[in-house]
N, C-alpha and C positions, 0 to 999 in steps of 0.2 A: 504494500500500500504506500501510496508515494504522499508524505506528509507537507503541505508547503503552508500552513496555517497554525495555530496553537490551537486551532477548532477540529483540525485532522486527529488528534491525538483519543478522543473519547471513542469513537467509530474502532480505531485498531486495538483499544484496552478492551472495549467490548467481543472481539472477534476472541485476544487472545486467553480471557479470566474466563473461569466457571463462572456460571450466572450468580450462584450465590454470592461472590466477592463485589462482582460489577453492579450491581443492585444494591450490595452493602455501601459502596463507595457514591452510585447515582443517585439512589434515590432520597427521600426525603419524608416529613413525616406527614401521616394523615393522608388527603388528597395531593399533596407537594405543590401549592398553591402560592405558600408565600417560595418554597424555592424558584419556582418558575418565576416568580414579580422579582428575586432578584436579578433575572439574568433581563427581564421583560423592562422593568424602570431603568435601568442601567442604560439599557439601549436606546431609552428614551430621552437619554442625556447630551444635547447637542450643542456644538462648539463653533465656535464665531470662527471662520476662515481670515487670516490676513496675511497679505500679500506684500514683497518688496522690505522685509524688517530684517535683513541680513542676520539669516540662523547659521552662519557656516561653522561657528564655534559650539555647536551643540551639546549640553552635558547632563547627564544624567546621575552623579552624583550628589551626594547629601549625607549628612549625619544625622544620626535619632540615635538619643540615650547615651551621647558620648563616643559613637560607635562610627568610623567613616564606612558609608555602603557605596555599592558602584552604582546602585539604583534603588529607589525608595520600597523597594517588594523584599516581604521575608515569604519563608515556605512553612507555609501554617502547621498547625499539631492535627495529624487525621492517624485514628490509631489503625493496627494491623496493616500498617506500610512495609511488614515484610512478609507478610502473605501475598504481595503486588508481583513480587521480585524477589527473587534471592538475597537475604538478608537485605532486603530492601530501603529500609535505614540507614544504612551505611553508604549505598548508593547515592541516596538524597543529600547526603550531608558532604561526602564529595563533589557532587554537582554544585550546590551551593557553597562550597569554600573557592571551587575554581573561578565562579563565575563573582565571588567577594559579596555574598546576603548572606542574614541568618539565617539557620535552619534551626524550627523552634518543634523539640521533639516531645510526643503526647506521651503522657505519662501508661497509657495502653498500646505501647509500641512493641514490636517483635523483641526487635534488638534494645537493650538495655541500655540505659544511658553511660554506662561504665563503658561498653562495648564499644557503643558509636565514640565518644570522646578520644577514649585508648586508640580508636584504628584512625581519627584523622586527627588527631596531636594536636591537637586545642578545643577551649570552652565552645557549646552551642549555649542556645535557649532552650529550656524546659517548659512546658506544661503542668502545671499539678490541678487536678479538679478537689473540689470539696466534696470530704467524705468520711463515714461516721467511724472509719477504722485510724483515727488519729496520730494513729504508733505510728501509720504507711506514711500519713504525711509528712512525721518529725523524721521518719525513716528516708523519706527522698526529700526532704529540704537539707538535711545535713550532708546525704552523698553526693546532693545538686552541687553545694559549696567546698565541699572535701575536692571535688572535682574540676574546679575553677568556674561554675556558672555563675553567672553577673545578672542575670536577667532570667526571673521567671514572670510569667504569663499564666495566671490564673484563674480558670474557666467558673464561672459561675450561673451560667444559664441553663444549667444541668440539678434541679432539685432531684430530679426523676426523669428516666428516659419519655424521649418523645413516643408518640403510636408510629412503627415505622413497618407498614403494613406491607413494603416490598420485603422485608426480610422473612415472614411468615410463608409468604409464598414462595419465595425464592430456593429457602433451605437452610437460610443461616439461622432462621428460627424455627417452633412449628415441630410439628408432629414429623417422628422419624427423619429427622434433620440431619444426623451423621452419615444414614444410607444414599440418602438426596444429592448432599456433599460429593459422596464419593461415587457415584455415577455421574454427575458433572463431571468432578477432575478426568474421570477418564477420555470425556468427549474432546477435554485441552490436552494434548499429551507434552504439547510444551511447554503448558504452565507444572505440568506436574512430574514433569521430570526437573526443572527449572528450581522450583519450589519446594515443591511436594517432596522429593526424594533430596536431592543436593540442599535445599533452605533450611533442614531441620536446625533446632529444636525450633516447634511450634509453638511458640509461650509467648506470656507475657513479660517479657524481660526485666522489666522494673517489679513486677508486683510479684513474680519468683523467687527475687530477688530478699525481699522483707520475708515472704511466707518460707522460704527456704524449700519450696519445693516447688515443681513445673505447675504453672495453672496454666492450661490448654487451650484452641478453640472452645474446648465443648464446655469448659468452664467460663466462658468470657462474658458472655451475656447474663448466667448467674452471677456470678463477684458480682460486677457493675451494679446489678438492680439490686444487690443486698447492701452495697456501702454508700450509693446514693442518702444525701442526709438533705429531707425535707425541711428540717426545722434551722437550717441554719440562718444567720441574720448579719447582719455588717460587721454589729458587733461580735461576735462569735469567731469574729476572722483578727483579731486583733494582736493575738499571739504569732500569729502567721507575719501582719507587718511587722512586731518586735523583733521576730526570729531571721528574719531574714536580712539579709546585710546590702543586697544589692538593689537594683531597681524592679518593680512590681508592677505590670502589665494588668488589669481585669479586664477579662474578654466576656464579652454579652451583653452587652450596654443595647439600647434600643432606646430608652427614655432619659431625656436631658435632667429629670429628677434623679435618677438614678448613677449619672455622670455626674453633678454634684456631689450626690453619695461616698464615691470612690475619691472626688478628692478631698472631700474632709475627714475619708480612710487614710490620709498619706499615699495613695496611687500614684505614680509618675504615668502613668500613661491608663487610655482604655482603649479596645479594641470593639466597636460598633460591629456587632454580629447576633443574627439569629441564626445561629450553628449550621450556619449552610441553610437552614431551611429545614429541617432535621427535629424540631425541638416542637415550638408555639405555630401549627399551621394558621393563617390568618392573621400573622403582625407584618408590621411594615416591611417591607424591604430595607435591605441598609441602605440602598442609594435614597429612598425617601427619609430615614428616618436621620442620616450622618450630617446635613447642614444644619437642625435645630440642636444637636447636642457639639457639632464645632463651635456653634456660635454661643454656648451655655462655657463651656470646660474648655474652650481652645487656647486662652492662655494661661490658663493655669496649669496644664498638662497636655502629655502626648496623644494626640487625635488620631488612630489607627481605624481602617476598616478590613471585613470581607465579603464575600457576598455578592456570586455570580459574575466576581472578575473571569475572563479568559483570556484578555490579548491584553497589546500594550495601548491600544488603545480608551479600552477599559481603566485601567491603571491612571491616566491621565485624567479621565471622567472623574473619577474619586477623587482625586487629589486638587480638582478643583472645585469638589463640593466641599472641601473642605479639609480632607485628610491629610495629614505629613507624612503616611507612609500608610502602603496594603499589603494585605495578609492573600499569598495566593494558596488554596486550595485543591480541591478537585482537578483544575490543571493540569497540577504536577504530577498530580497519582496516575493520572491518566498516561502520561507522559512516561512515568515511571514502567506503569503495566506493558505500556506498549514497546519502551524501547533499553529501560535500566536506567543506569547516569548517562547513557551519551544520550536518550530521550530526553531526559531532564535539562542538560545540557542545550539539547538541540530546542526546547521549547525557552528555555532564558532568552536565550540568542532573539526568537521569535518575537518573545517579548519587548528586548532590550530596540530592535527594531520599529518593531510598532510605535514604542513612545517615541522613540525620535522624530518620525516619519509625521503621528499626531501633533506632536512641538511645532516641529517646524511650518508646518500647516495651521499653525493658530499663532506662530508668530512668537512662540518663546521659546528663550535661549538655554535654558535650567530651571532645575526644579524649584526652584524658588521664587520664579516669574506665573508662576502655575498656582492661577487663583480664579475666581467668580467671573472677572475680567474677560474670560475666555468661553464664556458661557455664551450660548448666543438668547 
């Protein structure tokens, strides 16, 4: 399949994954209504063309958090990145040092944050979600920082999983779901020789890691739904800001009360996302919801989005509704499933072009000229 778009990439991850992975990774929750509104408002996002403003010095660099990047996009936390790909973690985290972004890894990742760290020789971004087994959180906030991590990214739009009605049908949940499983892998014989047979161990690397023992696919869906903590509250997170020494990302932001919230949490930054679309069917999209909470918390702290980004022209969209930097998701995975790191690789490049190409065609020179102004 000949890829010449970051849009090629989902079409070959769907050829090459068992449907239960590729449904885990596409779909969304409920009717997947607000995921569609974010790829559908995003697109609805258009830009003032100008002409004759001498872009030939074109740059795509910036810093967030102290951090210099080649370009304002990290690679989001999407857990089982290495059931995508052969140790598939390690891959993404490669792709993204070559190409100089963070790679910010889910606290339900294959490979363990020891793992990834130790195999590309410097600190990433963590994920850690809120959850009622406490020991796991003191247990990866102290190996996050034994490890040299600077920046964690803490998910909190996760009370309790979303209705995510493709995984019942699919296989990854539901009645006789490890048989289901396994008559897929058979029909990919490259994902599962790829994965299946050379990617073991099949765990959760971080959460094996505290329990001291392998928690598996088939245990993935139970953990989660049991350490999910409904009753948690701002306050409740407050040992989490003491304990932690670096900078603190909250990811799930939607309402500009709630990005107030985070910064009189001490937040250095929020991350404007409905989990992909994955969580609350029928809330905003982030491209609707990310201009009234820039204009609430935009200087007081770091304005992050996600949410149906796919190109570089997308990336641009957000960052003139307001954001200082985007979280790409589903993208990569896609990217990842279909091609490893040179996919991932081959979709930056994708990307790092698009924004250019958008820039230059709305008449700016750096990211930092890239505001409302550009809006038509």
């Amino acid at each position: 399949m000949i890829i010449s778009s970051p849009l090629d990439y989902r079409e070959a991850a769907r050829r090459r994954l068992p449907r239960f992975l590729f449904d885990y990774v596409d779909g969304g929750a409920f009717g997947e209504e607000t995921m569609t509104a974010n790829r559908a408002d995003l697109a609805d996002i258009r830009l003032t063309q100008r002409v004759l403003r001498d872009i030939s010095s074109l740059s795509l660099e910036t810093t967030l958090f102290g951090e210099s990047m080649a370009m304002p996009l990290m690679l989001a936390p999407i857990g089982l990145g290495g059931m995508m790909r052969r140790r598939g973690e390690l891959q993404v985290a490669r792709a993204a040092r070559q190409v100089g972004i963070p790679y910010i890894l889910s606290t339900v990742s294959v490979c363990s944050l020891t793992e990834v760290v130790e195999h590309i020789g410097q600190p990433i971004w963590f994920q850690l979600y809120v959850l009622k087994d406490r020991g796991f959180m003191r247990h990866a906030l102290e190996r996050a920082q034994a490890l040299g991590v600077t920046k964690l990214v803490f998910t909190v739009d996760m009370p309790l999983p979303g209705a995510r009605y493709r995984d019942a049908h699919s296989g990854m949940s539901g009645p006789n779901a490890p048989l289901r499983r396994m008559l897929q892998a058979v029909g990919r014989p490259g994902w599962s020789w790829d994965v299946g047979l050379l990617g073991r161990p099949h765990d959760l690397g971080n959460v094996s890691a505290y329990r001291g023992k392998p928690t598996d696919l088939a245990d993935y869906i139970g953990w989660l739904g049991a350490n999910f903590d409904p009753s948690i509250t701002w306050s409740d997170l407050e040992w989490i800001r003491d304990a932690w020494k670096g900078e603190m990302i909250v990811k799930g932001i939607l309402d500009p009360d709630d990005a107030r919230d985070a910064v009189r949490f001490g937040a250095d930054g929020v991350v404007v996302s409905n989990h992909g679309g994955r969580q609350l069917d029928g809330a905003l999209s982030t491209a609707r919801a990310l201009p009234a909470i820039a204009d609430a918390v935009g200087d007081e702290l770091t304005v992050l989005v996600d949410g149906g980004v796919r190109t570089g022209l997308d990336v641009v969209r957000m960052l003139a509704l307001g954001a200082r930097g985007v979280l790409l998701g589903r993208a990569y995975i896609y990217a990842l499933a279909a091609g490893g790191e040179a996919g991932v690789g081959r979709l930056l490049d994708l990307i790092a072009q698009g924004m250019k190409v958008s820039m230059a065609l709305s008449g700016v020179k750096n990211v930092a000229e890239i505001d409302r102004n550009i809006l038509s």
